[in-house]
N, C-alpha and C positions, 0 to 999 in steps of 0.2 A: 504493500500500500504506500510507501515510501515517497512511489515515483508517481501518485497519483498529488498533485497540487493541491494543497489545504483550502484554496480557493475556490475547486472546479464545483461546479454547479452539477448539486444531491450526489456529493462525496459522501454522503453520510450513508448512503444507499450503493457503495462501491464494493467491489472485493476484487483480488485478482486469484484469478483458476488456472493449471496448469492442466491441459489435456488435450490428444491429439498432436501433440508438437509445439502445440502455442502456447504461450503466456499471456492469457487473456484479462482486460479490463473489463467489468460486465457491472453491469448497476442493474439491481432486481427489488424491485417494490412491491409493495400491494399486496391483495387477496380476491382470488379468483378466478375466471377466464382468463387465460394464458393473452398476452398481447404482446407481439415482439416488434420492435421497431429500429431500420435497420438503416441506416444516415448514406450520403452519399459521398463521391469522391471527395476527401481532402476533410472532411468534417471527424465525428466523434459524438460521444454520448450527450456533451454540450447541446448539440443541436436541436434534441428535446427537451430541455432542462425544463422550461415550462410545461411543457406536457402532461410531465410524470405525475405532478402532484393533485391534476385535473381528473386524473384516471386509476388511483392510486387505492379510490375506497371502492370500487370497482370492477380493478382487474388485478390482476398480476402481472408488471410489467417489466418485463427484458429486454436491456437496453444494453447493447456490446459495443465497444469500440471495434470494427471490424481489421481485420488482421491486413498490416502495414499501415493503420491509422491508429495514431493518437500513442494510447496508452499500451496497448495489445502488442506484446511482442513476439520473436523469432517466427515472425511471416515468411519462410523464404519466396525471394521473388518469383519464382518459377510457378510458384504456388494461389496466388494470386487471380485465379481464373475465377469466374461464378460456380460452376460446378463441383472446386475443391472448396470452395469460402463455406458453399450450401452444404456440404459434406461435413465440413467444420463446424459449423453452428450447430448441425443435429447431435455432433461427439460433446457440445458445450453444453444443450439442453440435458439431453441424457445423464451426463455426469452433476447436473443442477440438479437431478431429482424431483424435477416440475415436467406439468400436461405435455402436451402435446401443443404447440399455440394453434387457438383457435382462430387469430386473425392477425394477418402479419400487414407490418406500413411498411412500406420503402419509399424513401426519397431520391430521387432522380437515378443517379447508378445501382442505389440502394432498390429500384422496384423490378428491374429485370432481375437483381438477385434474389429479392421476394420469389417472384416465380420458378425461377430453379429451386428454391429452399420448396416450394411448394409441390413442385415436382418429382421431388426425389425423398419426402418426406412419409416414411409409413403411415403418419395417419396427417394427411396433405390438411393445412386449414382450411375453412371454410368462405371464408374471406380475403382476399389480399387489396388493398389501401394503393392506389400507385398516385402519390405526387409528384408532379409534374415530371412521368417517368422517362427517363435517356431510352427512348424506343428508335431515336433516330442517332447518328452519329455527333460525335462529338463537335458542341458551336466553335464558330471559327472565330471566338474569341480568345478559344484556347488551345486551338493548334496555332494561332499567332501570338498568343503568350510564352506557350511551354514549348508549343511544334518542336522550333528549331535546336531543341534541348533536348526530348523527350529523350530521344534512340540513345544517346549517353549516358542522359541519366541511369536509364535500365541498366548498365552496364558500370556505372561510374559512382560511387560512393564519395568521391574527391567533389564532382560535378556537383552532387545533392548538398554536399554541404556547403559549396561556396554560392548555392540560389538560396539555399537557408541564412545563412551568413548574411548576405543582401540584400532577401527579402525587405528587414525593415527600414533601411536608409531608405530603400527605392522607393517605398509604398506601394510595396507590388499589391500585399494582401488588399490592403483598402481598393485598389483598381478594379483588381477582379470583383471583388465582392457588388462592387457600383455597377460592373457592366451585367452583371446580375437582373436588377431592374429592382430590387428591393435593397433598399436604403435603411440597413439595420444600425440600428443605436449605437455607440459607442460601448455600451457595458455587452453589448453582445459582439463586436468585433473584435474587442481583444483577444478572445478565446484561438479564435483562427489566425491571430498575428502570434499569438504563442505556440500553438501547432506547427506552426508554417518557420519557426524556426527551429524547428528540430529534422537535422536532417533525414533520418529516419522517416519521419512522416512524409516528408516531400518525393522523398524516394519510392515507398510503399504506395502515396495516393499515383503520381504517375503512371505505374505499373501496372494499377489495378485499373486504372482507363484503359492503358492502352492491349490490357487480356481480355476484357469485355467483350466475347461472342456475342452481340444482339442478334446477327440475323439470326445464330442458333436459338435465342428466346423466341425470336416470332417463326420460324418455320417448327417448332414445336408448340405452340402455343396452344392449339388443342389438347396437348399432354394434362390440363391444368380444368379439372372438371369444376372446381368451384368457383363462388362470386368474386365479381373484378370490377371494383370503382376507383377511376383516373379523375386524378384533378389537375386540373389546368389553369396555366395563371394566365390571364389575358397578356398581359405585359412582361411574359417571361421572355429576355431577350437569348437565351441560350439554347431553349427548344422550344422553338415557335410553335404557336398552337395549330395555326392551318396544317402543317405537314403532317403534326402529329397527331392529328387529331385522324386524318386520312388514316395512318396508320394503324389506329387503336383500330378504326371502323375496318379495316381488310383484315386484318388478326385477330380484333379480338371484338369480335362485331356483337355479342351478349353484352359486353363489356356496359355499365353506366360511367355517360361522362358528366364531370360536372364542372363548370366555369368559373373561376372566386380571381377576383381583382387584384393584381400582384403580381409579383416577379418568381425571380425561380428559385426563391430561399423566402417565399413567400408565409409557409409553413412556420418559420421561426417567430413570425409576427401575427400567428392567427390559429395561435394556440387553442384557443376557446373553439373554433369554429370545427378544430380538426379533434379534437375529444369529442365533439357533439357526431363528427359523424361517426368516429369510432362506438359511442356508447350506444346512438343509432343502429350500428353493424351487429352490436354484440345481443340486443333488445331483439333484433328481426332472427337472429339466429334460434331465440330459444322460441319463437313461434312454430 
């Protein structure tokens, strides 16, 4: 627990697990219905911090740093695909001793690995949550951030630490976050300008973009018998709604979509509204 920050937001709800190979950060609240919520490139269990405590009388909620993020250690890079990550989460539930989740969230990279978790899960949830989910390739805000880096980095530990290293003079973090389209507060940017100088994490989120199979999420997409509701931010600049929305409707054409105003970390600012559809999901399940 050492190397978890006395400051990070519902530390108090933290523990680190060894299993599988990894050294996982994992924050577990609550009582009841399993809800696991699974963050996207570059973030961490931060990213729900308001969440938890919305959902906490509730559910039971599981909330992991994903492996080559944050806190969660010896990710090897190789390892980093959706298939090995969804492999990984089921060895981290099982060794927690908790259900089965009955309804998983993923945020942007975090909801096609929702669906592999759901896929490959002996008893698949019922639900899966997809925020503003990476169905289409990665925006070209950040093959023109990272692009001309990426291929090194996956290879260069020297490379990761000198963008970590630079990150803050630059104001990388702040940039990216703004080209976002959601303009988060100061008490919640810092989290990601402290992330982002570790090079570790910069290493690990790169990685885990650039091993991300989507077509293979959507040419299996049938694989995934249960409910699927996408939320879309109108003003998400990194996965536009028109394209993706085409998309959801060719794969995953059951699928409800639903519109809310905002960008594509728009979820961090509208915490209220995404408990209600969570407690919403959980309500319709027991009919």
């Amino acid at each position: 627990m050492k190397r978890i920050p006395i400051d990070w937001p519902n530390r108090q709800h933290s523990s680190t697990v060894c299993v599988g190979g990894l050294d996982w950060h994992v924050q577990l609240a609550g009582k009841g219905p399993v809800v696991l919520l699974l963050h996207g490139t570059g973030s961490s269990t931060h990213s729900w911090s308001d969440l938890i405590p919305l959902l906490e009388n509730d559910a039971q909620v599981i909330v992991p740093d994903l492996p080559g993020h944050a806190f969660t250690l010896g990710g090897k890079l190789e390892d980093l695909k959706l298939d090995e990550i969804a492999h990984s989460l089921q060895l981290l539930i099982d060794h927690l001793g908790i259900e089965a989740p009955s309804i998983v969230v993923g945020h942007s990279a975090g909801a096609p690995l929702a669906l592999r978790f759901a896929v490959a899960a002996l008893k698949p949830p019922k639900l899966v949550i997809a925020l503003n989910p990476s169905f289409i390739p990665p925006p070209a805000v950040y093959t023109s951030f990272f692009g001309p880096m990426l291929g090194p980095i996956t290879r260069s530990s020297t490379l990761s630490s000198l963008l970590a290293s630079l990150s803050p003079s630059l104001g990388m973090v702040d940039r990216l976050l703004d080209s976002t389209n959601t303009i988060l507060p100061e008490a919640r940017r810092v989290y990601y300008r402290k992330l982002f100088e570790r090079s570790d994490h910069v290493r690990g989120s790169m990685n885990f973009m650039a091993a991300a199979d989507i077509q293979k999420v959507l040419e299996e997409a049938n694989l995934y018998q249960g409910k699927l509701i996408c939320v879309l931010g109108n003003q998400d600049a990194w996965i536009p709604v028109k394209p993706l929305e085409k998309i959801i409707r060719d794969y995953f054409p059951a699928a409800e979509i639903l519109k809310w105003e905002g960008g594509h970390i728009m979820h961090e600012l509208e915490s209220i509204k995404v408990a209600q559809l969570i407690l919403r999901g959980m309500t319709e399940l027991k009919d």
